[in-house]
C-alpha positions as CSV (number, residue, x, y, z in Angstrom):
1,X,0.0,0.0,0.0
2,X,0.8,3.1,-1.3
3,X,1.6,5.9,2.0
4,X,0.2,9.3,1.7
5,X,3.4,11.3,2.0
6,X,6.3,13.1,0.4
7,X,8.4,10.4,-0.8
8,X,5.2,9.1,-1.9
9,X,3.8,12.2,-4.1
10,X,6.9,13.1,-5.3
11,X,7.9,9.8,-7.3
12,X,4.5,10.0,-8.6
13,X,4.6,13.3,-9.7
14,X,5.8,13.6,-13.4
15,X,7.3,17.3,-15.0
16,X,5.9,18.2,-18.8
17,X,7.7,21.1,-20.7
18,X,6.1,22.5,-23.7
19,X,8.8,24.1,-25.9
20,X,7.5,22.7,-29.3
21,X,6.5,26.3,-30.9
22,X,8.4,28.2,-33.9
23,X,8.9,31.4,-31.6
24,X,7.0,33.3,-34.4
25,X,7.4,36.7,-33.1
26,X,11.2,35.8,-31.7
27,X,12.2,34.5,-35.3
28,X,14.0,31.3,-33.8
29,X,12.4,28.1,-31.9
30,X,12.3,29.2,-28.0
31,X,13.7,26.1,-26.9
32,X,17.0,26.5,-28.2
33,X,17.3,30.3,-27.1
34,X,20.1,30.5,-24.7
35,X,19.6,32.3,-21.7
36,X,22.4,33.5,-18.9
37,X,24.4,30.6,-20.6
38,X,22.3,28.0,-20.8
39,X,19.6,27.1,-23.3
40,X,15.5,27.6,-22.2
41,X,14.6,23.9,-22.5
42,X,17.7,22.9,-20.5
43,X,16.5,25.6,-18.1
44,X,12.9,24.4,-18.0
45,X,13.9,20.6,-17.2
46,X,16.0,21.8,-14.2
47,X,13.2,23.9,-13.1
48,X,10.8,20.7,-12.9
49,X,13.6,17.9,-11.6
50,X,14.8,20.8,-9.0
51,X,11.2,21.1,-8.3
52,X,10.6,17.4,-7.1
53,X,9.3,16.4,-10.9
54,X,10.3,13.1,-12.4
55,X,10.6,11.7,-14.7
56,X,10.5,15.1,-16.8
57,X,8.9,14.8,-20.0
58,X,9.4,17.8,-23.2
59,X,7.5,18.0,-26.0
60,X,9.6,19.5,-28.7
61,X,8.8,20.1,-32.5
62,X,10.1,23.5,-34.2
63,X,13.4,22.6,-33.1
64,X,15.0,18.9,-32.9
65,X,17.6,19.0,-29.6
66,X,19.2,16.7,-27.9
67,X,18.0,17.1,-23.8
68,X,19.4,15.9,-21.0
69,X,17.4,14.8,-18.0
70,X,14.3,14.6,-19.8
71,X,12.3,12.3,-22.4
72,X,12.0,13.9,-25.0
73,X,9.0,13.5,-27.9
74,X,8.0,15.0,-30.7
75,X,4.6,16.6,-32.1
76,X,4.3,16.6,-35.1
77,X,1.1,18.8,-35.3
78,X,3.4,21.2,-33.3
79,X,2.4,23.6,-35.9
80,X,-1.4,23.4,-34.8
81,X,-0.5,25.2,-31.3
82,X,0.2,24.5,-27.7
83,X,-3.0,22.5,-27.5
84,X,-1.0,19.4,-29.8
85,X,1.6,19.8,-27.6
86,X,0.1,19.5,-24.4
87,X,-2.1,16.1,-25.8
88,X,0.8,14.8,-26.8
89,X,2.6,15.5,-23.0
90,X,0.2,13.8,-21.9
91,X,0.0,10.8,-23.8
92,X,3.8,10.3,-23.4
93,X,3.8,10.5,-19.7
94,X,4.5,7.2,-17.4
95,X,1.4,5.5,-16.1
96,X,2.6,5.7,-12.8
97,X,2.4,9.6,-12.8
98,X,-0.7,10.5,-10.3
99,X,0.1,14.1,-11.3
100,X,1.7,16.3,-13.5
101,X,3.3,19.6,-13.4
102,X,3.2,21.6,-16.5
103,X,5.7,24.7,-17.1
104,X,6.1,26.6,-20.4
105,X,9.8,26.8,-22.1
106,X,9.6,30.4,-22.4
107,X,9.5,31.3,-18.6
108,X,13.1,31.7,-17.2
109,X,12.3,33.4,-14.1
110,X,9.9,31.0,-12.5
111,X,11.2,29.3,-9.7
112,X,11.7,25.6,-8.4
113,X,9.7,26.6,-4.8
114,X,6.5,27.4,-7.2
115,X,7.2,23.2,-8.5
116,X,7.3,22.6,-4.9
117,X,4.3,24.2,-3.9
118,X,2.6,22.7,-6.2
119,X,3.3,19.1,-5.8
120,X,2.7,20.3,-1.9
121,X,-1.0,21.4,-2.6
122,X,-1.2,18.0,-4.0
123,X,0.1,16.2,-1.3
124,X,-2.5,18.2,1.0
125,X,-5.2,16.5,-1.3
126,X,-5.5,19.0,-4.5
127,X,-6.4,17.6,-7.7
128,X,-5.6,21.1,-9.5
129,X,-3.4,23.5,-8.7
130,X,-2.2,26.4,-10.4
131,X,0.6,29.2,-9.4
132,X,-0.5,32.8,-9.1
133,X,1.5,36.0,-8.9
134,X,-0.5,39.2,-8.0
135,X,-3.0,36.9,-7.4
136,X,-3.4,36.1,-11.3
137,X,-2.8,32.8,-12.4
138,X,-0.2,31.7,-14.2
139,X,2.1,28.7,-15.2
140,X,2.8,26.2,-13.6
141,X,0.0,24.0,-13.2
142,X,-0.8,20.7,-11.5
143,X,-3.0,18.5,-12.7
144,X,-3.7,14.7,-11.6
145,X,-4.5,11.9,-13.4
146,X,-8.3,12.1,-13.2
147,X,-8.5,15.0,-15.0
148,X,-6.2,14.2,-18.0
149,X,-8.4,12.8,-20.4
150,X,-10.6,16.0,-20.5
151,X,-7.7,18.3,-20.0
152,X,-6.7,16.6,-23.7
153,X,-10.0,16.7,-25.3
154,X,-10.5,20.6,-24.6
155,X,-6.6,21.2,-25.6
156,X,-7.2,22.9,-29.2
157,X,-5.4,25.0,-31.1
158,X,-3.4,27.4,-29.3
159,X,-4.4,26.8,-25.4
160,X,-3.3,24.3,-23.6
161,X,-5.3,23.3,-19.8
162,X,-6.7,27.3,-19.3
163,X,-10.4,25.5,-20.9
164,X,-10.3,23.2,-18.4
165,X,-9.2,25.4,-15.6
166,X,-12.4,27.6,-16.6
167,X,-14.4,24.6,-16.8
168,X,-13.6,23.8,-13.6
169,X,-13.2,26.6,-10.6
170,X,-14.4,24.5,-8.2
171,X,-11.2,21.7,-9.1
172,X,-9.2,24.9,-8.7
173,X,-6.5,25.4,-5.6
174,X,-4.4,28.7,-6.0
175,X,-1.4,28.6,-5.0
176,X,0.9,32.2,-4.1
177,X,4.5,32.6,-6.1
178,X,5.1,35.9,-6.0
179,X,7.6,35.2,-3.9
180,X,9.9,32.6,-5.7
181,X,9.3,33.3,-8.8
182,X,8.2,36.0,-11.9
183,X,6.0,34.5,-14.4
184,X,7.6,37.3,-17.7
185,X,7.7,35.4,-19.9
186,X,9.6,35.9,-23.8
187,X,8.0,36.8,-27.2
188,X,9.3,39.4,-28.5
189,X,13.1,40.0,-29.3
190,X,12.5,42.9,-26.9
191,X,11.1,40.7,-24.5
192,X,14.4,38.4,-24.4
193,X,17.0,41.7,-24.2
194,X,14.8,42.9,-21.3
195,X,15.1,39.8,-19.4
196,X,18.4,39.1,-20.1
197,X,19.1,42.7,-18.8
198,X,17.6,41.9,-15.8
């Protein structure tokens, strides 16, 4: 039998990072964007393991990179938007994973204590939990098991789980970042100097 505890939670709790997308408005694929020496999908995989994720799992498609830490798959409707992405996430994960964190590739400045939050709302009993700052919310999300299956089928086109999370206030635990992490996130090649200059 299965105890309802840390050690527990955590090996239970899988890490998805989206970072299939072109970057569009950047002009190059996000993932490979390098970032105070070290590339955004590297970054986003040591947010999740540092977090108490594994395994970690990426979902990759503009770009094609070697990653280390993580499992990496491919979407090959990456082109269709985040939605493909995130259905494809979740069919890759193990089937072991109660719950899933889900970060976004293109988020530098969120912090490992917002993983850990996370996972901790879960271990209080939370079957969806999403960081806010400012008392918006904002990436990451948990989600559990239950819930994936729908979270999928209302995944189209360019959203990924904010359908579901509307669907769904009641589901709904918030949990506070502000203070170990900024959810600014990069677009724009303005958007990447500014954080880089900061």
């Amino acid at each position: 039998m299965t105890t309802r505890g840390e050690g527990a939670t955590r090996a239970v709790t899988a890490g998805l990072l989206l970072a299939a997308g072109s970057g569009s408005r950047l002009g190059t694929p996000k993932a490979l964007v390098e970032f105070r020496g070290e590339r955004l999908v590297d970054r986003g995989v040591r947010l999740l393991h540092d977090g108490g994720c594994h395994p970690v799992v990426v979902v990759l498609g503009a770009a094609v990179a070697q990653v280390r830490g993580a499992v990496a798959v491919r979407n090959p409707r990456w082109r269709s938007g985040m939605g493909s992405s995130l259905r494809t996430g979740l069919g890759a994960l193990p089937g072991d994973a109660r719950h899933v964190v889900i970060a976004l590739v293109d988020q530098p400045f969120i912090g490992p204590r917002a993983v850990e939050r996370l996972i901790g709302a879960a271990r209080d009993g939370a079957s969806v939990a999403v960081a806010t700052y400012g008392g918006a919310p904002r990436n990451p999300v948990l989600i559990a098991r239950e819930h994936f299956e729908e979270v999928a089928a209302l995944a189209t086109g360019d959203v990924g789980a904010r359908p579901f999370l509307r669907a769904h206030p009641e589901l709904v635990v918030t949990v506070p970042c502000d203070d170990v992490g900024d959810p600014a996130d990069i677009d724009t090649p303005a958007d990447l100097s500014a954080l880089r200059a900061r």
